[in-house]
N, C-alpha and C positions, 0 to 999 in steps of 0.2 A: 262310145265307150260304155256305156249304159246297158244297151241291149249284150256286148259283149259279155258283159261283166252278172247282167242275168242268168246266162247260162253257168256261171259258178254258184249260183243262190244255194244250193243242196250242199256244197263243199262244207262237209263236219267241220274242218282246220276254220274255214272262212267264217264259220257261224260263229266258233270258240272266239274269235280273233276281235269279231264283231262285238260279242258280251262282256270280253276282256277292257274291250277302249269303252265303249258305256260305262261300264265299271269304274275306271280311273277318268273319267272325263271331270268330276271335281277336284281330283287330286291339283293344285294351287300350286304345283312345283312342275305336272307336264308342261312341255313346250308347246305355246300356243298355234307359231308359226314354223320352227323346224320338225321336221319330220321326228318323229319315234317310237318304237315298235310297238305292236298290238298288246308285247308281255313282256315281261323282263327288261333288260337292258341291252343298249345294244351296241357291239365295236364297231368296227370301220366301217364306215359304207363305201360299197365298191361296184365298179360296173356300173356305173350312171351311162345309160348310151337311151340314145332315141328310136323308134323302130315303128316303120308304118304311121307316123305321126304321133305315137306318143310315149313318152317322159318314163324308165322302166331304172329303179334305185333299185339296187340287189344292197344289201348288208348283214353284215356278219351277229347272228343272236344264238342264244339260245332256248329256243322254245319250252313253253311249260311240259313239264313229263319227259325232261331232254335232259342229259349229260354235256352234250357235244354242243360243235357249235356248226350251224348249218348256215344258208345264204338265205334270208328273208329275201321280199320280194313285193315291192308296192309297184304302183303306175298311176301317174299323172297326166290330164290334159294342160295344163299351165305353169308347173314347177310350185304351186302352192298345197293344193288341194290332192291328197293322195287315196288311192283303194287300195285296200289290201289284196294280194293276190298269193295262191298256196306256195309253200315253199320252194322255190329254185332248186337249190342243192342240201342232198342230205348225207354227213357222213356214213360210209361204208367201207369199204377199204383204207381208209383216210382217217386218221381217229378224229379229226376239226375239218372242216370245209374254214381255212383264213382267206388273207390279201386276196386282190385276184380283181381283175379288169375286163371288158368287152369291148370286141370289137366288131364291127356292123358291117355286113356283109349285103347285095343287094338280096340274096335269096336264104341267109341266116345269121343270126348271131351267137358268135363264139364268146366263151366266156372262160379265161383261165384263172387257176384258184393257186392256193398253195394249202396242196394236205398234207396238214401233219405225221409225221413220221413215216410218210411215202415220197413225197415229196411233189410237184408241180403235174397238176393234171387240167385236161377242159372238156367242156362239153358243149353240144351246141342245142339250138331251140331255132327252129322257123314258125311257127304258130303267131298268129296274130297279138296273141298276148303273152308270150314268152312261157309258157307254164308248161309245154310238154319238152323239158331237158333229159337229152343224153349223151350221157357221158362217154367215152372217148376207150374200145375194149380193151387199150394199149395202154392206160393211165400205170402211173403217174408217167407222162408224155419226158420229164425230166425227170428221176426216179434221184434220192436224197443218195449219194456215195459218200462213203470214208473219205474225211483228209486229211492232209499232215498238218503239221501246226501253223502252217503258211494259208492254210485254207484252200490248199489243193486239190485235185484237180479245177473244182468249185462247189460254193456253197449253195446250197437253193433256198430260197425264199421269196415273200412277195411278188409275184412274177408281175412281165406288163408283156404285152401284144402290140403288134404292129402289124402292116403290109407293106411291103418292097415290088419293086415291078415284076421279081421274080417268084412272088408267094409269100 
């Protein structure tokens, strides 16, 4: 992981992220042992999947200098001890990058989200440390439709992922 995680040493995001947690490392109120983000505050974590032997927590923040809210992006060799790694997803088409899960494939990992006000989209990443994601040219893959007060045809939100023997 180490020598991996050298080859992001230059990452402007990685440096910030880095002087940010020095920064709050006194604050008396971070979590010592749950994970939380380099800056701000952070909603759901999503996307906990394994890849190549190690531990990849995606969650929902909003970075400093950000409106929106995009997918942070740590990795672990033991579920304790985390690095930070540059952000996953960032909104574009999608006003929030929310909810959304991975599912692990032997040659990439998919990750669906649910954007706001487009509605359910994913993207995938094969790279040894998940950082090179793209996203999907058909998004939102479920796109948000009109319903009637029954909530029909359907509603989109929070999506999840599976595999069946047929895909």
């Amino acid at each position: 992981l180490k020598e991996q995680l050298k080859q992001l040493e230059s990452n402007v995001q990685l440096q910030r992220f880095k002087a940010s947690r020095e920064r709050l490392a006194t604050d008396k109120h971070r979590p010592m042992f749950h994970f939380s983000p380099p800056e701000n505050v952070m909603n759901d974590p999503n996307g906990l999947c394994q890849w190549q032997g190690l531990y990849h927590l995606f969650y929902q923040f909003i970075p400093d200098g950000e409106e929106r809210v995009h997918w942070g992006h740590a990795v672990s060799e033991d579920l304790l001890r985390w690095c930070d790694l540059p952000i996953a997803l960032y909104p574009d088409q999608e006003n929030d990058c929310f909810s959304g899960q991975t599912l692990v494939e032997d040659d990439r990992v998919i990750a669906i989200y649910h954007g706001t006000q487009v509605g359910n989209a994913i993207a995938t990443a094969s790279d040894p440390l998940l950082v090179d994601w793209n996203k999907h040219p058909d998004n939102p893959v479920i796109p948000i439709v009109d319903v009637d007060d029954n909530g029909y045809p359907y509603r989109v939100f929070d999506p999840c992922i599976w595999r069946e023997d047929d895909g």
